[in-house]
C-alpha positions in Angstrom: 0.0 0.0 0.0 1.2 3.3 -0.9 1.8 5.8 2.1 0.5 9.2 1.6 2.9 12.0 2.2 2.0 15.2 4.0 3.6 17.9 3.8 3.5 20.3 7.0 1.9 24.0 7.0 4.0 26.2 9.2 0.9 28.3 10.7 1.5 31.9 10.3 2.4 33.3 13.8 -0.5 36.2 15.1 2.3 38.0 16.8 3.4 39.9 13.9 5.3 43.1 13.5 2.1 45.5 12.6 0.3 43.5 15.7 2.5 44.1 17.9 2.4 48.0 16.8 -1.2 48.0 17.6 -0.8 46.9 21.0 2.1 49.4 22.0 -0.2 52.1 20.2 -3.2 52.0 22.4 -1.5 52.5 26.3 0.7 55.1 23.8 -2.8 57.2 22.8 -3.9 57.0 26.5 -0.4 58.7 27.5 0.0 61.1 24.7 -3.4 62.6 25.7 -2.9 62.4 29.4 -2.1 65.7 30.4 -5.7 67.3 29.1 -8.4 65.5 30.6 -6.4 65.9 34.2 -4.6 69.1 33.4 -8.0 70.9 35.3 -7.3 69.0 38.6 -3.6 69.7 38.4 -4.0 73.4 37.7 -6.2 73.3 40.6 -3.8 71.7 42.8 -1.0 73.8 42.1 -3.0 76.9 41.8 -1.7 77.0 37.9 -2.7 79.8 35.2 -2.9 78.4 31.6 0.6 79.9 30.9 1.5 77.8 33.5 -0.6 74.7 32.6 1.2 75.3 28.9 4.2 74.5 30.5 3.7 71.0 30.9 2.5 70.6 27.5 6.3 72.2 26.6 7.6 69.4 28.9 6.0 66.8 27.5 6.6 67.1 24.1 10.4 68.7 24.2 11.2 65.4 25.9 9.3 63.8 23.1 11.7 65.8 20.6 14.5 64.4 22.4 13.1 61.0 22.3 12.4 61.5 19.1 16.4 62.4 18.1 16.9 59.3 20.0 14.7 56.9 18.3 16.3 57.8 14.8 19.7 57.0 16.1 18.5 53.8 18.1 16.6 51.7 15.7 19.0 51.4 13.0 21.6 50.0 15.4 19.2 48.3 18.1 16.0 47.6 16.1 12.8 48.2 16.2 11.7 45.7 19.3 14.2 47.2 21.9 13.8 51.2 21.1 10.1 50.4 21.5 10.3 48.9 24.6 12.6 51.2 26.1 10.2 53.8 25.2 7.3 51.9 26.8 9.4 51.9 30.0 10.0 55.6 29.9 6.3 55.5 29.8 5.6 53.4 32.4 8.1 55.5 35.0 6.4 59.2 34.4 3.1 57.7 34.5 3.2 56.0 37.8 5.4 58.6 39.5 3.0 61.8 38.1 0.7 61.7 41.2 3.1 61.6 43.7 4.5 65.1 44.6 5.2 68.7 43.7 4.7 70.7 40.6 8.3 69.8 39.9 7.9 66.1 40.2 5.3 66.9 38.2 6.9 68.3 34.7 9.5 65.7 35.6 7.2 62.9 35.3 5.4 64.3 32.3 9.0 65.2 30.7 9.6 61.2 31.3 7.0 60.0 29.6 7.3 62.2 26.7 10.6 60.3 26.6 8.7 57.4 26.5 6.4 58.3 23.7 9.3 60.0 21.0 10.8 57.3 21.3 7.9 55.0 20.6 6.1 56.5 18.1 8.0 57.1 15.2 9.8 53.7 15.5 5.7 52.1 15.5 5.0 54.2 12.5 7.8 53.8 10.5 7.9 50.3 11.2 4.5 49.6 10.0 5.0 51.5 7.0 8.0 49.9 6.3 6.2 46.0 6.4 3.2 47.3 4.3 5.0 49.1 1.7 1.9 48.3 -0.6 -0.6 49.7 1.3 1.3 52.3 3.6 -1.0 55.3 4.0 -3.9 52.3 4.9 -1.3 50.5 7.2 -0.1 53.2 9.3 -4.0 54.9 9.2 -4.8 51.4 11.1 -2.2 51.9 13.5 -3.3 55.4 14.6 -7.1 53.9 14.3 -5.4 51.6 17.5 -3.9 55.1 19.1 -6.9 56.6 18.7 -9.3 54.2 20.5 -6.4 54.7 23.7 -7.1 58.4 23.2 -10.4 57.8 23.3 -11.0 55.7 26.3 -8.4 57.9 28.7 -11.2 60.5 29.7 -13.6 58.1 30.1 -11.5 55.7 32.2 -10.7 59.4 34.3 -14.2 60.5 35.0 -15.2 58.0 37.4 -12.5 58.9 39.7 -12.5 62.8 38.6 -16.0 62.6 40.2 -14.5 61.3 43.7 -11.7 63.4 43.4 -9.4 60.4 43.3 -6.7 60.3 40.4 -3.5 58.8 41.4 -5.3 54.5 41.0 -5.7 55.8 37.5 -1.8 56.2 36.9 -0.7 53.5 38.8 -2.6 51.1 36.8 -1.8 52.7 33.5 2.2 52.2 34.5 1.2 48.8 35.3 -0.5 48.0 32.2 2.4 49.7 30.1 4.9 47.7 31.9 2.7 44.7 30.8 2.8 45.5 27.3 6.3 46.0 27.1 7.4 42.8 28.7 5.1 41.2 26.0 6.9 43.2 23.1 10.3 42.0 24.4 9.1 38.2 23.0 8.6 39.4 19.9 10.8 39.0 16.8 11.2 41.8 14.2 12.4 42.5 11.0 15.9 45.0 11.1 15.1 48.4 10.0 15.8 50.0 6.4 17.5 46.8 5.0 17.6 48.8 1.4 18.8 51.8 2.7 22.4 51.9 1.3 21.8 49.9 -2.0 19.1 52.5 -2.8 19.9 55.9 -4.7 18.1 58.1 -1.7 21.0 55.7 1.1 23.4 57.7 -0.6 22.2 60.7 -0.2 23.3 63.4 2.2 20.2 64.1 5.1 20.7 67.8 4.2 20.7 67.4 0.5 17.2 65.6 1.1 15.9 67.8 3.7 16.6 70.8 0.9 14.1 69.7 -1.1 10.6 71.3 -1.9 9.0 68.4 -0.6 10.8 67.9 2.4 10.3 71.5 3.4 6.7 71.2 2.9 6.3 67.4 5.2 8.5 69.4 7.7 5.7 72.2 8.5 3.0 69.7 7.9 4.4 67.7 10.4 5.1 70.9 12.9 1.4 72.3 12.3 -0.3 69.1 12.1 1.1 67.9 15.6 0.6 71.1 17.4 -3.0 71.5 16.4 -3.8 68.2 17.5 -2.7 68.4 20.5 -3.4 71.8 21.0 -7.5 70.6 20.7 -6.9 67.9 22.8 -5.4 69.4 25.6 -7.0 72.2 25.8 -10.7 71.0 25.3 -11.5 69.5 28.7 -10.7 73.3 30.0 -12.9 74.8 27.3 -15.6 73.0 28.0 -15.4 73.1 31.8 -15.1 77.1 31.3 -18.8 76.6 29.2 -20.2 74.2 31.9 -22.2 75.4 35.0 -19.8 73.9 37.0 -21.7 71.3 38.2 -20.7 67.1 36.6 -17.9 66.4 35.3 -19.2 65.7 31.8 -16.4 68.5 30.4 -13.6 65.9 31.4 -15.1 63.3 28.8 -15.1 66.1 25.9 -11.8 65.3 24.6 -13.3 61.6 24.2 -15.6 62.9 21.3 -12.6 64.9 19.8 -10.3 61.2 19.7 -14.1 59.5 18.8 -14.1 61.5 15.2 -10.3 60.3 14.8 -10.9 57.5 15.8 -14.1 56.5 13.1 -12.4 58.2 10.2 -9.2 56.3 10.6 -11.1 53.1 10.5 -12.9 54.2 7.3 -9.6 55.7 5.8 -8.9 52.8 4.1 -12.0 52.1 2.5 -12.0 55.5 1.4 -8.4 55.9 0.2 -9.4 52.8 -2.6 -12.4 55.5 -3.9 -10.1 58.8 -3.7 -6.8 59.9 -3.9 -4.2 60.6 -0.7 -4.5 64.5 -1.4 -8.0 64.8 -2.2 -8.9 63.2 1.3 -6.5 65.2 2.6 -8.4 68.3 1.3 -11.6 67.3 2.1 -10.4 66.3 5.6 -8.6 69.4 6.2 -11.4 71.3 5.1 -14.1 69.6 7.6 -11.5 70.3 10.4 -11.6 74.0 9.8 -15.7 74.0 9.6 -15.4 72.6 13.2 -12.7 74.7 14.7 -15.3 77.6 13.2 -17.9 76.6 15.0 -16.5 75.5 18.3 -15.6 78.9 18.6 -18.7 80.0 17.9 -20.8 77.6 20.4 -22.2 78.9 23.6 -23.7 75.2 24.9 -21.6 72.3 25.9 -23.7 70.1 23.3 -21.9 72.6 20.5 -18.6 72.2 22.0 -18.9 68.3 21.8 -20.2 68.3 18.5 -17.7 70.7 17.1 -15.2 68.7 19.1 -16.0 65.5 17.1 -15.9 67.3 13.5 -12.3 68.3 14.4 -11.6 64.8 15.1 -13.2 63.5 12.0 -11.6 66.0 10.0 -7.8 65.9 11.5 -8.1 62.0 11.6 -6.3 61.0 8.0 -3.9 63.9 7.8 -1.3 62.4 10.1 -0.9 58.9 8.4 -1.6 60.4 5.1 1.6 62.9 5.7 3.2 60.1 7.1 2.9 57.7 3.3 3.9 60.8 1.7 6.7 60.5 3.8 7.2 56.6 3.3 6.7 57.1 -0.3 8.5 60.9 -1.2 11.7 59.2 0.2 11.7 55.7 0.1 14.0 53.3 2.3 15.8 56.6 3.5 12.4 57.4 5.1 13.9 56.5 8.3 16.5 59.1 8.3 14.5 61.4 7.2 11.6 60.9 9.4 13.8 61.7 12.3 13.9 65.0 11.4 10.1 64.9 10.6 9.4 63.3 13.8 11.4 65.7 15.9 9.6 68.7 14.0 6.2 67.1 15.1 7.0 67.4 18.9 8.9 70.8 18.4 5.2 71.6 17.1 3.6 69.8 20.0 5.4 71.9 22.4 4.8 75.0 20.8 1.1 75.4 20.0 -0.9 74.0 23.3 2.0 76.7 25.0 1.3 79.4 22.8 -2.7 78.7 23.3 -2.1 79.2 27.4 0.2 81.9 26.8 -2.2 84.0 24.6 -5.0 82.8 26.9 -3.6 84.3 29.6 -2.5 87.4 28.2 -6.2 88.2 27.1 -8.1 86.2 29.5 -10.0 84.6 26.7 -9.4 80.9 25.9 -11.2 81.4 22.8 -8.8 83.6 21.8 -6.0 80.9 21.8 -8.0 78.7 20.4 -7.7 80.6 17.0 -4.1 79.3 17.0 -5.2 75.9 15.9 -7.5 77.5 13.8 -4.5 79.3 11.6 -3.0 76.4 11.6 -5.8 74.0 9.8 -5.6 77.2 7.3 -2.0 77.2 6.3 -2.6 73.0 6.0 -5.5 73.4 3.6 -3.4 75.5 2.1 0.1 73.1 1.5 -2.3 70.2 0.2 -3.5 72.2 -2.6 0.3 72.5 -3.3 1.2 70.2 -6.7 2.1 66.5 -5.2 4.1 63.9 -7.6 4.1 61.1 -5.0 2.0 57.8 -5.3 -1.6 58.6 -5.1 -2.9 55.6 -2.7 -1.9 53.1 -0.1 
């Protein structure tokens, strides 16, 4: 009798490279938006003006920059895997020690985990665009679809225990559940970073010669603007609406949750609709809706206009980050990497700036409305570059 062979199927392992990115991406949205939804309480515990509270945005996300410097340098000669879970660490350590002092522990602890997360988020990002290199502005709109449902969920998770006045189990588990995630990560196996890089015309390339270039120029204020505005709306609208409310509930605390909620649903349909439009048409459409909702938040007088204006920011700002980020991928090839430092760093120097500049011009005329029209100018000059002429690949 004849004896069958069989011939064994290796299964494909679950744990891949883009997985593991969505895992370290949601505790990294719950962290990177952090500091609004509890920047009230801590302005009322240190008795903080919004030049003041600004600060600690400025702390945050100049540590990013640094972390950001960092990560360029680390992952081509450690990897992906271990600058990812060092950053994740960095995390872990501001997060857990945030409630447990002074105003100067404080920034410290916030300046930490802004380590953590410029570290980790450009290595995430790059490294899923790198493994999809078919489909990148869909793959790395995915990965921020993961970011944003942390972002999400953090002012929700925080309002229970905003209500009993009660913070610091909040930030102890977060740490925990960081330092969980990161010991996973540590199992994983990944690909090494930017294996073309030197065979490729861009490898031999100088970083200034490529940074010189109209299109370069043009990601780098794209990447300052788009940051800042961000995170200028979401750490700033839990204060905004709190300044609307009667004072009574904490609903404002859970406005920056519809804000992350429009992100979040447009990045899930971004890759539907980037197979029925173009990169830069949704980017103009997107960038357009933004600036109908940054109009009318500052033109509502109800908390229900503030959370609908809130979540038509969200849907509107959602693509323009991992769309910028393909344009990136595909504008510069395998030297994205090296080039993406740069553009990375740019996005926290923006970060810093804008939710600063909003306290600072708050303060100075009493009006948080007033600094509010920063992210406003911004979402115009945006609109503007994408009507710019683009030659890069028009899908993911």
């Amino acid at each position: 009798m004849a004896s069958v062979s069989t011939v064994e199927v290796t299964p494909k392992p679950w744990l891949t490279p883009t997985a593991v990115a969505h895992a370290a991406f949601v505790p990294t949205g719950i962290v990177t938006v952090l500091l609004g939804p509890v920047l009230p309480t801590l302005s009322a515990r240190w008795s903080l003006s919004d030049a003041q509270a600004g600060q600690f945005f400025t702390a945050q996300f100049l540590a990013s920059t640094v972390g950001v410097a960092l990560s360029g340098q680390l992952v081509p000669r450690l990897g992906y895997r271990a600058v990812m879970v060092l950053g994740l660490l960095f995390m872990a350590a501001g997060v857990g020690t945030l409630p447990l002092g002074s105003r100067l522990l404080g920034m410290t602890s916030v300046a930490c985990y802004g380590m953590g997360l410029g570290l980790t988020i450009p290595a995430c990002n790059l490294l899923v665009a790198e493994v999809n290199p078919a489909r990148r502005a869909a793959a790395v709109s995915l990965l921020n679809f993961s970011w944003s449902v942390g972002a999400l969920a953090c002012p929700f998770l925080l309002a229970p225990l905003q209500r009993k006045g009660a913070i610091s189990p909040f930030f102890y588990a977060l740490a925990g559940f960081v330092l969980l995630v990161s010991a996973a990560l540590a199992r994983v196996s990944f690909p090494p970073p930017g294996q073309t890089v030197e065979a490729s015309p861009e490898g031999t390339r100088s970083l200034l010669t490529m940074l010189r270039t109209p299109v370069a120029i043009v990601l780098g204020v794209l990447f300052f603007v788009y940051v800042g505005t961000e995170n200028a709306m979401g750490g700033w609208l839990a204060s905004y609406a709190k300044r609307l409310s009667d004072g009574s509930g904490t609903i404002w605390v859970t406005v920056p949750s519809f804000f992350y909620a429009g992100l979040l649903a447009n990045r899930a349909l971004a890759p539907i609709l980037l197979r029925r439009v173009t990169e830069i048409g949704l980017a103009r459409a997107s960038m357009a809706i933004a600036l109908l909702g940054l109009i009318t938040l500052l033109r509502s007088h109800s908390m229900a206009g503030v959370i609908v204006s809130a979540s038509v920011i969200g849907l509107g700002l959602a693509t323009i980050y991992p769309i910028t980020i393909s344009l990136l991928s595909s504008s510069f090839g395998p030297a994205a990497t090296r080039v993406g430092s740069v553009m990375f760093m740019l996005a926290s120097a923006g970060a810093a700036c804008m939710p600063w500049l909003v306290g600072v011009t708050s303060t100075q005329t009493s009006s948080l409305k007033v600094g509010l029209a920063i992210p406003l100018v911004g979402c115009i000059l945006m609109l503007g570059l994408y009507f710019r002429r683009w030659s890069t690949p028009a899908s993911g």
